[in-house]
C-alpha positions as CSV (number, residue, x, y, z in Angstrom):
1,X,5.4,-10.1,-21.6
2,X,1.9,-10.9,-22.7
3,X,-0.8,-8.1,-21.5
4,X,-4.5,-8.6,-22.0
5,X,-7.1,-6.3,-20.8
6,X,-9.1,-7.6,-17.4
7,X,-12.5,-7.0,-15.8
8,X,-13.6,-7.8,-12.3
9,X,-17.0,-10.5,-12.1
10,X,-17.5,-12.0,-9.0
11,X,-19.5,-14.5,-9.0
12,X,-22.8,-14.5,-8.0
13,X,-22.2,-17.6,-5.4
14,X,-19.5,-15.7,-3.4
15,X,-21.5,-13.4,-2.4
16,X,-24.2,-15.5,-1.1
17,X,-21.7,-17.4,0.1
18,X,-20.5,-14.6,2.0
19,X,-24.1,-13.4,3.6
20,X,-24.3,-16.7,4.9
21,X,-21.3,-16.9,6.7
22,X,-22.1,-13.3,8.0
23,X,-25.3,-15.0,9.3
24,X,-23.5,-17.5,10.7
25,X,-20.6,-16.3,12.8
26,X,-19.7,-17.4,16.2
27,X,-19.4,-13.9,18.1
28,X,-17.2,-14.0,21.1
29,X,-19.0,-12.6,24.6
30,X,-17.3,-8.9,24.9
31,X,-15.6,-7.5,27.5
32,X,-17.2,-5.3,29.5
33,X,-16.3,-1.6,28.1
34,X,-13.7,-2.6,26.3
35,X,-14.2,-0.9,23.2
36,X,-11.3,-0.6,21.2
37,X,-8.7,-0.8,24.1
38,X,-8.4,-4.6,23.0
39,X,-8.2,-4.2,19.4
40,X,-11.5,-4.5,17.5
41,X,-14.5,-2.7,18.8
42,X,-17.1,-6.0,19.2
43,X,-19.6,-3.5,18.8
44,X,-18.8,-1.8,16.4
45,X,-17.9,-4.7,14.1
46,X,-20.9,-6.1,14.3
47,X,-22.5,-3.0,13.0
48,X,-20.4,-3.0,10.4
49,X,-20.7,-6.5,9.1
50,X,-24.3,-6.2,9.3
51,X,-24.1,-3.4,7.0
52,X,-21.6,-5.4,4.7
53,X,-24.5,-7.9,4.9
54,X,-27.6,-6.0,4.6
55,X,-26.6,-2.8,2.4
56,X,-23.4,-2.6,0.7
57,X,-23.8,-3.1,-2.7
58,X,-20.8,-4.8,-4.3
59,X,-22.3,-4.6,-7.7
60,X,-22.1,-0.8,-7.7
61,X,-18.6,-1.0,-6.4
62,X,-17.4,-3.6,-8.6
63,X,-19.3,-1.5,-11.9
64,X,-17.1,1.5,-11.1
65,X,-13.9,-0.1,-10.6
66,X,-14.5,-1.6,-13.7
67,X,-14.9,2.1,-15.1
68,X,-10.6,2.0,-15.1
69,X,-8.5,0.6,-18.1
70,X,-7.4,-2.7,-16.0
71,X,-5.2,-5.6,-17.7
72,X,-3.3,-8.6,-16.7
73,X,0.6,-9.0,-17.6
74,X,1.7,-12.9,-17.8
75,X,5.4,-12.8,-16.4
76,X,7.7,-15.9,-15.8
77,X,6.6,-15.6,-12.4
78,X,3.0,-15.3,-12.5
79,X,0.2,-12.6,-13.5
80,X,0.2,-9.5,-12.3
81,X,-2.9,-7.2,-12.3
82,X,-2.3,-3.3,-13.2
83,X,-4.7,-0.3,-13.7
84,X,-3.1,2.0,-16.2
85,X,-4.4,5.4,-16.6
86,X,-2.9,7.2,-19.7
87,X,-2.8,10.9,-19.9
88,X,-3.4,13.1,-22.9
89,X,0.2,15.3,-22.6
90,X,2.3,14.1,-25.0
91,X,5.2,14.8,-22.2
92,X,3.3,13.1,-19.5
93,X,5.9,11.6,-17.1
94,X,5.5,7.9,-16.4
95,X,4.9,6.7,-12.2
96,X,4.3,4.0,-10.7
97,X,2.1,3.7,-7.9
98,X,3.2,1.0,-5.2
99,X,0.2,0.6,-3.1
100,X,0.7,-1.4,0.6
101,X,-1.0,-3.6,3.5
102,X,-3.6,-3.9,4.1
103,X,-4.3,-1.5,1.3
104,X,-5.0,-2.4,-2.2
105,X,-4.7,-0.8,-5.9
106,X,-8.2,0.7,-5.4
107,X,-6.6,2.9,-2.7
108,X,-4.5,4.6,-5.1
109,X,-7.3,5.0,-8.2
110,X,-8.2,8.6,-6.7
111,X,-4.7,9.9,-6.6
112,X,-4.0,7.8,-10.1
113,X,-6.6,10.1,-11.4
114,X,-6.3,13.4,-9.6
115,X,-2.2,12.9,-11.6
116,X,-3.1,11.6,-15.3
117,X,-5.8,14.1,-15.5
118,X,-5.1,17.6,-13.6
119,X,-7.1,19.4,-16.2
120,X,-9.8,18.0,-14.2
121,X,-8.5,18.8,-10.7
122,X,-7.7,23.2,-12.0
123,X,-4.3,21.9,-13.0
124,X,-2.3,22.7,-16.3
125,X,-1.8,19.8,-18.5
126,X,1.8,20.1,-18.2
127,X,1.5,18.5,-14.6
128,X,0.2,15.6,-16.4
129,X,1.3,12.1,-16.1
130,X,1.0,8.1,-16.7
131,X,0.3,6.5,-14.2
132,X,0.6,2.8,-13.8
133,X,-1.2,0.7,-10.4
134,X,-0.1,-2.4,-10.2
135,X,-1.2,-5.4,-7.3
136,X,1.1,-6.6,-5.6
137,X,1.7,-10.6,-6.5
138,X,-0.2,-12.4,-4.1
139,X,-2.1,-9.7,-3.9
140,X,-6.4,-9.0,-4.9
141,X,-6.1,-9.9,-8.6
142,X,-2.4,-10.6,-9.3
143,X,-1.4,-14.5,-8.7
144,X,0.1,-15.8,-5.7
145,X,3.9,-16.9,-6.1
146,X,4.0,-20.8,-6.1
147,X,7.4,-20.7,-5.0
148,X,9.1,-18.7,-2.0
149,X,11.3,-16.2,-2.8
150,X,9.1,-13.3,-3.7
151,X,10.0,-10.4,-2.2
152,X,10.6,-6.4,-2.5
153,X,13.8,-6.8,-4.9
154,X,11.9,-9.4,-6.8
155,X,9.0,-7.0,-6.9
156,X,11.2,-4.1,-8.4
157,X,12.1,-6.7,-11.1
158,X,8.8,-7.0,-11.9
159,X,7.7,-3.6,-12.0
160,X,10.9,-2.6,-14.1
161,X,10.1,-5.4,-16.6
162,X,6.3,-4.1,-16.8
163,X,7.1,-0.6,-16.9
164,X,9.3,-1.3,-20.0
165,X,6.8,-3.6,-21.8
166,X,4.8,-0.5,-21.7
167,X,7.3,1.5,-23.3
168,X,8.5,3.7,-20.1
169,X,12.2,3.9,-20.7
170,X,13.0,5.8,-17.6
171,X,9.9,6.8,-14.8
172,X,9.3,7.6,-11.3
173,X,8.6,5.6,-8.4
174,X,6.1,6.5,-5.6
175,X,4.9,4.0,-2.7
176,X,3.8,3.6,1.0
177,X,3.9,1.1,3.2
178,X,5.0,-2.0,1.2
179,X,5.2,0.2,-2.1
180,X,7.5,2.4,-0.2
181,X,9.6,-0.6,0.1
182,X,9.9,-2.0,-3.2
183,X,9.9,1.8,-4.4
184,X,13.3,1.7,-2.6
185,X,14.1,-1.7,-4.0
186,X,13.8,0.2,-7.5
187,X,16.0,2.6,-6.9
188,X,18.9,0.4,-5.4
189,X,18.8,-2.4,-7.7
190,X,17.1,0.0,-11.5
191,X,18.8,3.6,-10.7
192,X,19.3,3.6,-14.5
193,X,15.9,3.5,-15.1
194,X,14.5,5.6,-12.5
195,X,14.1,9.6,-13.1
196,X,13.2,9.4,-9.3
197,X,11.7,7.8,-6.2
198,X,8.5,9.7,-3.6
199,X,7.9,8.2,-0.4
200,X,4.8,8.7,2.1
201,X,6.6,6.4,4.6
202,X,9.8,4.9,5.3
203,X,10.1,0.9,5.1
204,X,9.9,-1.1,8.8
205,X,13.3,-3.0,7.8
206,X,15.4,0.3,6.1
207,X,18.9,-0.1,7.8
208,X,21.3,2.2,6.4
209,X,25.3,1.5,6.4
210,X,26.1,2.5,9.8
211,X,30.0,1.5,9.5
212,X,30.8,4.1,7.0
213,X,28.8,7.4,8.5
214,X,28.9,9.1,12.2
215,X,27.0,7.8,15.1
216,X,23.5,8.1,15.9
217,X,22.4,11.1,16.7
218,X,20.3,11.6,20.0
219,X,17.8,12.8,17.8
220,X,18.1,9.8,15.5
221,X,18.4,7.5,18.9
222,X,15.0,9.2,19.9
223,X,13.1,8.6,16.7
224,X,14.3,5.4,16.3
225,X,13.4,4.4,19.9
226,X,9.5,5.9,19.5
227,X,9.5,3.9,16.2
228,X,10.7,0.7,18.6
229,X,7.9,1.5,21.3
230,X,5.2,1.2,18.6
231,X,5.9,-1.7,17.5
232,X,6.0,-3.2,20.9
233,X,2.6,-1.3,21.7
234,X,1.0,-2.1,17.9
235,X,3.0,-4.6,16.0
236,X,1.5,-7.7,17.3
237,X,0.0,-7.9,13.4
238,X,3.2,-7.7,11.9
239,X,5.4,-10.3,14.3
240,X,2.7,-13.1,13.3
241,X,2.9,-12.1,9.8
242,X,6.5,-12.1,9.4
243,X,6.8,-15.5,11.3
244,X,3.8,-17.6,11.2
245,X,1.9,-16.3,8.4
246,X,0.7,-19.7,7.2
247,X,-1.4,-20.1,10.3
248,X,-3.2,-16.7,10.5
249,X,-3.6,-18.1,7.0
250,X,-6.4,-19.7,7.0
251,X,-8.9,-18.4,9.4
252,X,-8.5,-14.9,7.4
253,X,-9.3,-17.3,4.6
254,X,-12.4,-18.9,5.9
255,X,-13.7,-15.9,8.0
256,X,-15.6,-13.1,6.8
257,X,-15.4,-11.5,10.0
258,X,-12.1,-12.4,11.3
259,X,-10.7,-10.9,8.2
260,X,-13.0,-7.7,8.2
261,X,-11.4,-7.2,12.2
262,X,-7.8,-8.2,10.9
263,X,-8.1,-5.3,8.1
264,X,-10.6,-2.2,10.0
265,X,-8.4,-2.2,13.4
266,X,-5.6,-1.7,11.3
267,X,-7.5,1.9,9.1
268,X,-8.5,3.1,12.7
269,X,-5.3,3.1,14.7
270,X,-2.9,4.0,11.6
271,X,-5.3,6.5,9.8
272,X,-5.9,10.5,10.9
273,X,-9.4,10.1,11.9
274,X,-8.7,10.7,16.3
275,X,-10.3,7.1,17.2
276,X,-13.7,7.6,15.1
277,X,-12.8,5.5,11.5
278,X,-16.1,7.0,9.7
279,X,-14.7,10.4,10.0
280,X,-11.8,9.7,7.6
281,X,-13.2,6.7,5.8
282,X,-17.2,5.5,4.9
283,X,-18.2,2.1,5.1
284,X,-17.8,1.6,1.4
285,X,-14.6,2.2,1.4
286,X,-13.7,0.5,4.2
287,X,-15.9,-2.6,2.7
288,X,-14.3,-2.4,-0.2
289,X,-10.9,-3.2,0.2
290,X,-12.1,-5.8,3.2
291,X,-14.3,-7.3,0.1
292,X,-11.6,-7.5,-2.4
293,X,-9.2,-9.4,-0.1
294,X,-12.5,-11.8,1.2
295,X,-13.4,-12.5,-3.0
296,X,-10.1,-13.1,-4.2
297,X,-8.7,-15.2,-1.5
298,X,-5.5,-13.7,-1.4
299,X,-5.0,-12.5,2.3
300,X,-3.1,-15.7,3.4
301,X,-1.0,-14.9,0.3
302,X,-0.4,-11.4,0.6
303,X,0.8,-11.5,4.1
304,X,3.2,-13.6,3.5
305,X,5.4,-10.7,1.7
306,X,5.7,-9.8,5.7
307,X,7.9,-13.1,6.0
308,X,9.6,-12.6,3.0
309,X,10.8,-9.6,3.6
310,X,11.9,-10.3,7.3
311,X,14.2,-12.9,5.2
312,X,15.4,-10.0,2.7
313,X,15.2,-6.6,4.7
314,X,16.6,-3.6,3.0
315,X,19.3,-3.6,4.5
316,X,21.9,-1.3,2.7
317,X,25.6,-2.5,2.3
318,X,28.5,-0.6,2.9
319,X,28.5,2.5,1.2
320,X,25.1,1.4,-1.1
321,X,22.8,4.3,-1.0
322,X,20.4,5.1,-3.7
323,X,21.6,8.5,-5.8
324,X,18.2,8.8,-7.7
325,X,16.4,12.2,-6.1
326,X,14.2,11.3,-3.6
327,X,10.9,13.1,-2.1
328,X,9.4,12.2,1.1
329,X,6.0,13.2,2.3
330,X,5.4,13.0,5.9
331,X,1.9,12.7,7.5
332,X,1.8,13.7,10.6
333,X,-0.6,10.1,11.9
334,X,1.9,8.3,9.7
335,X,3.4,5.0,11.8
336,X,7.0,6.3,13.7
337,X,9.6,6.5,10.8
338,X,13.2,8.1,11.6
339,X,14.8,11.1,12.3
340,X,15.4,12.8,8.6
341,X,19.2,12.5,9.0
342,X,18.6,8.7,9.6
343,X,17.1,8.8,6.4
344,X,19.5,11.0,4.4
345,X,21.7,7.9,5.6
346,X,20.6,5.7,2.7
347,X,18.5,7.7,0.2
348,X,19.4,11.2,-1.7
349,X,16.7,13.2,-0.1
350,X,15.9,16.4,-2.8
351,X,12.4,16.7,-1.4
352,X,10.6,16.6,2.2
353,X,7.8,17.7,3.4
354,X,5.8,17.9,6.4
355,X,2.3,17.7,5.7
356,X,-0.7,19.0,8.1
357,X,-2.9,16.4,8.2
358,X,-3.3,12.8,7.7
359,X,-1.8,9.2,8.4
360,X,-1.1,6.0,6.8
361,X,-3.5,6.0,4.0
362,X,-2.5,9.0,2.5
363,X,-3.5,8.2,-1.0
364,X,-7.0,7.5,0.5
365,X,-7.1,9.7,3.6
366,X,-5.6,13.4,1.6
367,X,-5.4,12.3,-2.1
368,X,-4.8,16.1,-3.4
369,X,-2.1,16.6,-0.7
370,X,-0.3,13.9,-1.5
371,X,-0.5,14.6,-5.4
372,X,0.2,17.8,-5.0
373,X,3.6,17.1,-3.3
374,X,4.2,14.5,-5.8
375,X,4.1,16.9,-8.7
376,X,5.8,19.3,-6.8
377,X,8.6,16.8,-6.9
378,X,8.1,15.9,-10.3
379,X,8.7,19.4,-11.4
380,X,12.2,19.2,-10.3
381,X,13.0,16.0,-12.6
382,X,10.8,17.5,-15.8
């Protein structure tokens, strides 16, 4: 595996490019009061664009994501982008950081930090470790597959051949969303090299053997029946996604708008922030991630992981379950996940906790929570 160090350099041209087609969009006429009850606030997305327009810098954004050690691995199956963020402990333990959608890597850079440097967060350096942020393929800066067949358990491939190519015999595994799924892909199919796997959420298509074990549980038939309402209420995104991805494709492409509505809806209604995003998130933030899919082109690609896994679920065969410890960190705005005896089903569960606060973008909405359950996990495996 070849790895080269990478930097970020829009060019100029995009982002004229993309003030003009701000300039230039085609608004729809609102409905009267509908706010968000219909999805995107018209309103309010026309605020925000402007802003995206007028005032958000992407030059100082794209300076200080360039302030992290970023490279590019070639693989047999295309480039993969990575942050890595080496620590100074000699014993630093080695984790991977899985981010999801419609998140990116740049999510994760805060908690990445607050973990390979806790000297600098009034931690010892003994809680210190490696941390490695990759992109998903498809994904922002790593290359979309040219061939179908990428999915979580290809992922984990990946992720176990990069990890070793930068010399981490054995590490752990933390995701959400997406990442929680090929986290789990990693420890069914690379126990061996795995000292452990942490979870903020539990993946949409996680089916444990039910022909082996006792019968649901009322409790487990509840949660799993709330978890069923949702996605009839709020999953619209993900049926489209997972069956026609190829023609949402293209307008996310070719609209700067369309794709800023297809991404914000999504922070509001699965973050912690009680209907208002700016109390959880700022516009740069939000802009940020909504700018690196709109640069890079890669939102037709990365949703089409959604179809890929619908083809591959994790669906666990009889008697598979994965025996590496597991932690779980539960946010309390998190999207419905089981009952925790649905999930001791499948995975060894060592660690669970219910947290106070926060939702779906727990590495961006309570970064020092969630490290701080992450290394209290850790300690277990030192």
């Amino acid at each position: 595996m070849k790895i080269q160090p990478f930097r970020i350099a829009v060019d100029e041209s995009d982002i004229i490019d993309l003030k003009k087609r701000i300039r230039a969009t085609r608004w729809p006429a609102p409905a009267r009061d509908a706010k968000w009850s219909l999805g995107m606030d018209l309103e309010y997305l026309r605020s925000l664009v402007e802003y995206w327009r007028d005032q958000f810098d992407w030059r100082a954004i794209e300076s200080a994501l360039n302030r992290v050690p970023q490279f590019q691995a070639a693989t047999a199956s295309g480039s993969i982008h990575f942050v890595h963020l080496r620590s100074n402990e000699a014993k630093a333990l080695p984790i991977i950081l899985t981010h999801g959608w419609p998140s990116t890597y740049a999510e994760l850079l805060t908690l990445g930090k607050m973990l390979a440097n806790p000297e600098a967060h009034g931690l010892g350096s003994k809680d210190a470790f490696d941390v490695v942020i990759p992109s998903l393929p498809g994904y922002i800066f790593s290359s979309a597959p040219a061939l179908l067949g990428t999915d979580l358990y290809t992922i984990a491939d990946q992720w176990s051949e990069l990890m070793a190519a930068l010399g981490y015999a054995r590490f752990i595994a933390h995701g959400g969303d997406i990442g929680a799924g090929v986290s789990t892909a990693l420890g069914l199919k690379h126990a061996e090299r795995l000292l452990g796997v942490h979870l903020n959420f539990i993946p949409g298509s996680y089916e444990p053997d039910m022909d082996h074990g006792p019968e649901l549980s009322i409790e487990e038939q509840r949660s799993l029946a709330q978890r069923a309402d949702w996605f009839d209420r709020e999953g619209g995104y993900s049926h489209v996604q997972r069956t026609k991805p190829d023609t949402l494709g293209p307008a996310l492409n070719d609209s700067a708008v369309g794709l800023a509505a297809w991404i914000v809806d999504k922070f509001r209604s699965w973050s912690d922030c009680d209907g208002d995003i700016e109390r959880r998130f700022s516009r740069d933030e939000i802009l940020t991630t909504v700018s690196l899919y709109w640069f890079t082109r890669s939102m037709p690609s990365a949703i089409r992981l959604y179809w890929e896994s619908r083809r591959r679920p994790l669906r666990f065969a009889a008697g598979e379950k994965i025996s590496v410890p597991v932690g779980i960190a539960h946010f309390p705005r998190e999207l419905p996940i089981p009952a925790k005896s649905y999930v001791e089903r499948g995975y060894n569960i060592t660690h669970w906790s219910e947290m106070p606060k926060g939702g779906h973008f727990a590495a961006l909405e309570e970064p020092e929570m969630l490290a701080r359950d992450i290394r209290a996990f850790a300690n277990g495996l030192r």
